[in-house]
C-alpha positions in Angstrom: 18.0 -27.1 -106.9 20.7 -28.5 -104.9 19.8 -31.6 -103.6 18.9 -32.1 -99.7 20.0 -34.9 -97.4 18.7 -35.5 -94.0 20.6 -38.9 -92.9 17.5 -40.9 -91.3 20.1 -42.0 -88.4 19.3 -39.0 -86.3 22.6 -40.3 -84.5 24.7 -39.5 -87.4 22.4 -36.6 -89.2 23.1 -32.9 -90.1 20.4 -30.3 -89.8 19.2 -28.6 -92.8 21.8 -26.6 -94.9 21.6 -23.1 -94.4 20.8 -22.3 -98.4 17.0 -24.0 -97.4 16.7 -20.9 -95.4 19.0 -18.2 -97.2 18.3 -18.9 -100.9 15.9 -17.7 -102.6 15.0 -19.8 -105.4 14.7 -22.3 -102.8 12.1 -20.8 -101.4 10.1 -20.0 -104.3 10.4 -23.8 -104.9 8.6 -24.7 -101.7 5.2 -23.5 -103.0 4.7 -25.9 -105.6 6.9 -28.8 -103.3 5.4 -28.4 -99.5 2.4 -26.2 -99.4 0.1 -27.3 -102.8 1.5 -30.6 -101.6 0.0 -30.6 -98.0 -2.7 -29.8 -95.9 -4.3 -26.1 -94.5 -6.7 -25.4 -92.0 -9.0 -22.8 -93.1 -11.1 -22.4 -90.4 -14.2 -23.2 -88.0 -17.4 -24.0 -89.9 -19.4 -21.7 -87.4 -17.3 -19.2 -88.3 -17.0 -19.7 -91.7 -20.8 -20.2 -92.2 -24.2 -19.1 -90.9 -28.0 -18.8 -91.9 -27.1 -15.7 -93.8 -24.9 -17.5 -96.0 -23.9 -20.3 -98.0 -20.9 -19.7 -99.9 -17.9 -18.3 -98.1 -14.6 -17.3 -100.9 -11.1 -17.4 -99.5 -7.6 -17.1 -100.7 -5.8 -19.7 -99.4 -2.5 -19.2 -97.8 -1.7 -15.7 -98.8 0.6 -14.5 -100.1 2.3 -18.3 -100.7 -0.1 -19.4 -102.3 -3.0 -17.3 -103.0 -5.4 -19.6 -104.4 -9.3 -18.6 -104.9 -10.8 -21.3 -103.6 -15.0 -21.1 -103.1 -16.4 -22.9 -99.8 -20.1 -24.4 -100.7 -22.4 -25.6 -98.3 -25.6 -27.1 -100.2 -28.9 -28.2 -99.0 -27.4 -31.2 -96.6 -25.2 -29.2 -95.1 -22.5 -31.1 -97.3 -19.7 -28.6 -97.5 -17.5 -28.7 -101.1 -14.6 -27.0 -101.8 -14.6 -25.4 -105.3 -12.3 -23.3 -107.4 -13.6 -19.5 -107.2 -12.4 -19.0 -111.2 -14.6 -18.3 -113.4 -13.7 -21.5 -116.3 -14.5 -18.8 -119.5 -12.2 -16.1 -118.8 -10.9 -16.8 -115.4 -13.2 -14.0 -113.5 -13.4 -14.3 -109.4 -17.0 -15.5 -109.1 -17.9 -14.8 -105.5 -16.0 -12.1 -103.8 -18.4 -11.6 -100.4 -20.0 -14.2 -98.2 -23.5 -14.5 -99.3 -26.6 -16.9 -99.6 -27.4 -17.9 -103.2 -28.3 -20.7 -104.8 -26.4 -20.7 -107.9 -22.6 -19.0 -108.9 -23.8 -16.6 -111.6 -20.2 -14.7 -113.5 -20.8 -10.9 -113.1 -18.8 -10.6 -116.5 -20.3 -12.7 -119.0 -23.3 -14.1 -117.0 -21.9 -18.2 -117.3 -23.6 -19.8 -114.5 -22.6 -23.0 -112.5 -24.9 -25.1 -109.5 -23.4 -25.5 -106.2 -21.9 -28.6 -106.9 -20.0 -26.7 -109.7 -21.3 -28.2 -112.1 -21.8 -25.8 -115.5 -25.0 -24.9 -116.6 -25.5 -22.4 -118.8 -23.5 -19.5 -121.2 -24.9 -16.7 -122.9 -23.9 -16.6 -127.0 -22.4 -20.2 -127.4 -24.8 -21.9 -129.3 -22.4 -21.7 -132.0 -19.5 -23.4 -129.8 -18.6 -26.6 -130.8 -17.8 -29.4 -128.6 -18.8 -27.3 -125.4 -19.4 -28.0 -122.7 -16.7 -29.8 -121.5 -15.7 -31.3 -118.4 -13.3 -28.5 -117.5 -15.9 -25.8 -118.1 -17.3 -27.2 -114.3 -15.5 -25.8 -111.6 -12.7 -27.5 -110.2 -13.3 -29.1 -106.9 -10.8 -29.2 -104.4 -9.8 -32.1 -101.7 -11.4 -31.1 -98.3 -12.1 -33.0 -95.1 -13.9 -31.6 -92.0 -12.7 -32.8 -88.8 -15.1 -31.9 -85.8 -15.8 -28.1 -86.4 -12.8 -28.1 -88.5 -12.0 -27.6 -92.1 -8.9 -28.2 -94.0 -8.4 -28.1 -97.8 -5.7 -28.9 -100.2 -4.6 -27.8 -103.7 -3.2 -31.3 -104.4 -2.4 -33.2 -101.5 0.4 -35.7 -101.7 -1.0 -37.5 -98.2 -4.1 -38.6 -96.5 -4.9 -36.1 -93.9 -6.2 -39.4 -92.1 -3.0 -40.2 -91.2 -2.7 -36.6 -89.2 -6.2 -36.8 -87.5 -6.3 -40.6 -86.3 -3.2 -39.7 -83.6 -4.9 -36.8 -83.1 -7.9 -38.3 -82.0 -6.3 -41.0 -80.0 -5.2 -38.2 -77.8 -7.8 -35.6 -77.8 -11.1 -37.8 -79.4 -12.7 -37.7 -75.7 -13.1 -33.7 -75.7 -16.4 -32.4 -77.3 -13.7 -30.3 -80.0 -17.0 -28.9 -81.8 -18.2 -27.7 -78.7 -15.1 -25.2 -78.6 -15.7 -21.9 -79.1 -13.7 -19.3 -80.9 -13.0 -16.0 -78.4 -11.6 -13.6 -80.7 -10.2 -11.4 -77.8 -7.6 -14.5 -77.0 -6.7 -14.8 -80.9 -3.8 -12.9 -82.0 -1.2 -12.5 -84.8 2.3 -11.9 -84.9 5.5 -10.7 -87.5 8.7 -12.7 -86.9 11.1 -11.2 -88.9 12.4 -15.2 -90.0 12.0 -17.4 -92.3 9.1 -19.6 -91.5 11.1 -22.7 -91.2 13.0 -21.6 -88.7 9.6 -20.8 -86.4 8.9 -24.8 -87.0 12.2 -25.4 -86.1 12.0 -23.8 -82.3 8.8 -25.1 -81.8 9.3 -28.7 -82.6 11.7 -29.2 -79.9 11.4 -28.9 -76.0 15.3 -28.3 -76.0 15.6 -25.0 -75.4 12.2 -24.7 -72.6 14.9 -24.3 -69.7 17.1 -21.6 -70.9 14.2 -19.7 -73.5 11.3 -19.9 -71.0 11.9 -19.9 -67.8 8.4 -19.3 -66.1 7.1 -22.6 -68.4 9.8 -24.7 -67.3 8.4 -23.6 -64.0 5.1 -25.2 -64.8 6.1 -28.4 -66.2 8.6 -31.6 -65.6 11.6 -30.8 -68.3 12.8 -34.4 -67.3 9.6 -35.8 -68.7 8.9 -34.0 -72.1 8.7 -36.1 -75.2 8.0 -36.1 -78.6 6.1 -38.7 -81.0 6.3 -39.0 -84.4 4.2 -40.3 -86.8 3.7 -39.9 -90.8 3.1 -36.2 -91.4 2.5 -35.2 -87.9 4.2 -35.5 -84.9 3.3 -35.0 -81.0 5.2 -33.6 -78.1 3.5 -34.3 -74.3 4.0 -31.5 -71.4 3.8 -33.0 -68.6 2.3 -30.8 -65.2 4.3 -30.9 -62.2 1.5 -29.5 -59.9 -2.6 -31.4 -60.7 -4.5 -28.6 -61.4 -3.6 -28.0 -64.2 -4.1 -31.0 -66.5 -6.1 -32.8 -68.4 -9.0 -35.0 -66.4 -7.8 -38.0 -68.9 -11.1 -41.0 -69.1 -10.3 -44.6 -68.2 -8.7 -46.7 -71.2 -6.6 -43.2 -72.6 -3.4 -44.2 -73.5 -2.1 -41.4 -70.8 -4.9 -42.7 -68.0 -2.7 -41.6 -64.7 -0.5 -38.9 -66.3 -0.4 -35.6 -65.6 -0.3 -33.9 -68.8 -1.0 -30.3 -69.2 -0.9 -30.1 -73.0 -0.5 -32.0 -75.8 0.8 -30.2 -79.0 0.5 -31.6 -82.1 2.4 -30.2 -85.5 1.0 -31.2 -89.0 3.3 -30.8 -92.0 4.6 -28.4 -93.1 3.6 -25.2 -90.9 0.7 -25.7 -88.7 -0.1 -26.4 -84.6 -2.8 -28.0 -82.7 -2.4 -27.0 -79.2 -4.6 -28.6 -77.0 -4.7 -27.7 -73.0 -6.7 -28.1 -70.3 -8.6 -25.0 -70.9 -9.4 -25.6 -74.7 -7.3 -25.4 -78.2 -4.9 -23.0 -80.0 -4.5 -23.6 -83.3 -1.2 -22.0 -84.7 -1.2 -20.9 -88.3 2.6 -20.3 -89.5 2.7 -18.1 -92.8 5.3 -16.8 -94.8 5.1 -13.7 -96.3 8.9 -13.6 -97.6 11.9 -15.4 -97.2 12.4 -13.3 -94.4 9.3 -12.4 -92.8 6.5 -15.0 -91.1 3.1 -13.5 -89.7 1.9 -16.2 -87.1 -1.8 -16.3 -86.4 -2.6 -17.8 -83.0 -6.4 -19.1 -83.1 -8.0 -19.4 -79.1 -11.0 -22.2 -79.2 -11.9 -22.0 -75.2 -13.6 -24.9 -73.7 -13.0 -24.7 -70.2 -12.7 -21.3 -69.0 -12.2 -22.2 -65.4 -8.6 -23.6 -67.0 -7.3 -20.5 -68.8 -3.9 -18.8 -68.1 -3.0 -22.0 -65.7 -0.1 -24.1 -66.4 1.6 -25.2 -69.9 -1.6 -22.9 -71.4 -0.6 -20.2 -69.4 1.2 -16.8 -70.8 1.1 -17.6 -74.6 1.8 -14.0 -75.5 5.3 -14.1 -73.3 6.2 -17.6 -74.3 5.7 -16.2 -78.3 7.4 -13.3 -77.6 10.7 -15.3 -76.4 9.9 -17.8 -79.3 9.9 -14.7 -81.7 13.6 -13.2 -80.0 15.4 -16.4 -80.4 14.2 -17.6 -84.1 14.7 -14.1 -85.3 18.6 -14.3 -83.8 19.0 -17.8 -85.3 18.3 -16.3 -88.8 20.6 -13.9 -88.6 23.0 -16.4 -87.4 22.3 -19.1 -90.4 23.4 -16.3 -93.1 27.6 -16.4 -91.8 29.6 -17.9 -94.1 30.4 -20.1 -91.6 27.3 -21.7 -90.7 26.2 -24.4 -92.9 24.6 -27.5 -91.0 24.5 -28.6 -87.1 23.9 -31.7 -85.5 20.9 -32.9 -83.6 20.2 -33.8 -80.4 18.9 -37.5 -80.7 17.3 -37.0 -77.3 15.5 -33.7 -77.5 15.6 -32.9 -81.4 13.3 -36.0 -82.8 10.8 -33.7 -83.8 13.4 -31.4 -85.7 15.1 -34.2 -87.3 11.6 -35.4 -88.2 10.7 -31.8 -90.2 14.0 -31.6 -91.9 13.4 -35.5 -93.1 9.5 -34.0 -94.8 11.1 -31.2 -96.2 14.3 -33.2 -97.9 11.7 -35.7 -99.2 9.5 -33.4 -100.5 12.1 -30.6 -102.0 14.1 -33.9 -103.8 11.3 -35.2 -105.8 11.3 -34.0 -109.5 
């Protein structure tokens, strides 16, 4: 692959060139490069578990990645992350929710504890040199934050490094206390590549001339955008009181009127945290040229909803969706190949393109 460069002078840098989004081998490449590299939230732990069961099997990321993974919950309540593979013949060992306390192979009956670990094989006394330490199941890197799970296939960062600015911001609010409503969650098909969805939303550029009621709601002149490692921040800030966050003494924003902080984590994901409770925004691409985005409504204040920066999601996605899915048609000209960033408004952009550079370049 052609090699990417993102100038770290956002004064002097070029966007991302237009093969990243058009080619693709390229983005065949970013399975292996960005998403077994990263982090992926696979869900709330209430809703992933309850007394009726123990293990939970997910794929994770389809169709990107489409790895069985196995969620475990043992007799601490200690959740584990295991491969759902089957380490004789490569058999899918759990395929249903369910309550058990052992993984038993419905093909040839090889048997593992909850921890993974193998125990026992039907006709291999004769095996030699068995078993060995890959005939346990493969656990994978997992870390629950709050109510929260994420997972990894081989992370190339500490998720630590996402969570601790999160919870600079947002560690006051009882987060496992949210509660899912499953009425407020929706999905959507943007016919774009997935990139480019990151792309709109990690800039408050376009708020004035894309959504017009929000930039109603909030003070334009005041929007900005942190960065940090693998992560990055950007502040709404309310222009009326009502609808912001009732911040404690000694918050860093103590005095602001903030109506919502959204946080990105690399490479496609969205905490969106407003006065009424958290969207979490789940960006996956089914093609080079088609996204489904999952929006997932935990409601903690329902006093709060459909106020403010939180307002009309649905309207503010569906003006998100028109504008991404013109921009991809417009990257394929033959006369498009890079732009220029706003050093002002486009930090968070310039801050994506400098990941994905990074991580497509190494060998």
């Amino acid at each position: 692959m052609k090699k990417i460069h993102v100038d770290k002078d956002i004064t002097q840098a070029a966007t991302l060139p237009s093969f990243f989004y058009t080619d693709s081998a390229v983005f065949t490449e970013t399975k292996e490069k960005l998403f077994e590299k990263s982090w992926q939230w696979v869900g709330g732990l209430h809703t992933l578990f309850s007394p009726l069961n123990n293990v939970y099997p997910l794929s994770l990321l389809p169709p990107m990645l489409e790895e069985p993974m196995l969620l475990v919950k043992n007799q601490k309540d200690e959740i584990k992350c295991l491969s759902n593979v089957c380490t004789h013949r490569a058999n899918i060992l759990v395929h249903q929710s369910q309550k058990t306390k052992q993984l038993v192979c419905e093909y040839h009956g090889r048997r593992f504890d909850l921890e993974g670990q193998f125990k026992s094989m039907p006709q291999f006394k004769e095996a030699e040199n068995f078993p060995r330490p890959c005939d346990d199941l493969h656990t994978y890197d997992s870390k629950q934050w709050h109510d929260h799970l994420f997972v990894s296939i081989e992370p190339s960062f500490d998720i630590e490094k996402v969570l601790t600015p999160m919870n600079e911001r947002i560690g006051h609010l009882p987060i496992g206390a949210f509660k899912l409503d499953p009425k407020r969650s929706k999905s959507y098909i943007v016919n774009s590549h997935w990139a480019l969805y990151c792309d709109n939303y990690l800039e408050g550029f376009h708020i004035p001339f894309v959504h017009k009621d929000l930039n109603q709601q909030i003070e334009y002149e005041k929007y900005e955008t942190q960065l940090f490692a693998y992560s990055n921040l950007q502040i709404a800030y309310s222009n009326g009181a009502s609808d912001v966050f009732d911040l404690p003494e000694g918050h860093i924003d103590y005095g602001k009127n903030v109506s919502a902080y959204y946080f990105w984590i690399f490479p496609n994901m969205m905490f969106n945290f407003y006065p009424w409770g958290l969207s979490i925004n789940i960006v996956s691409p089914l093609s080079q040229e088609k996204t489904k985005v999952v929006f997932y409504s935990y409601i903690y204040d329902e006093s709060k909803l459909d106020q403010g920066a939180g307002g009309d999601l649905d309207k503010v996605e569906r003006e998100d969706e028109f504008v991404v899915e013109s921009v991809f048609k417009g990257i394929r000209s033959k006369h498009y190949h890079t732009g220029r960033f706003s050093p002002t408004m486009e930090k968070g952009v310039h801050h994506f393109h400098r990941l994905i550079a990074e991580f497509m370049n190494r060998p």
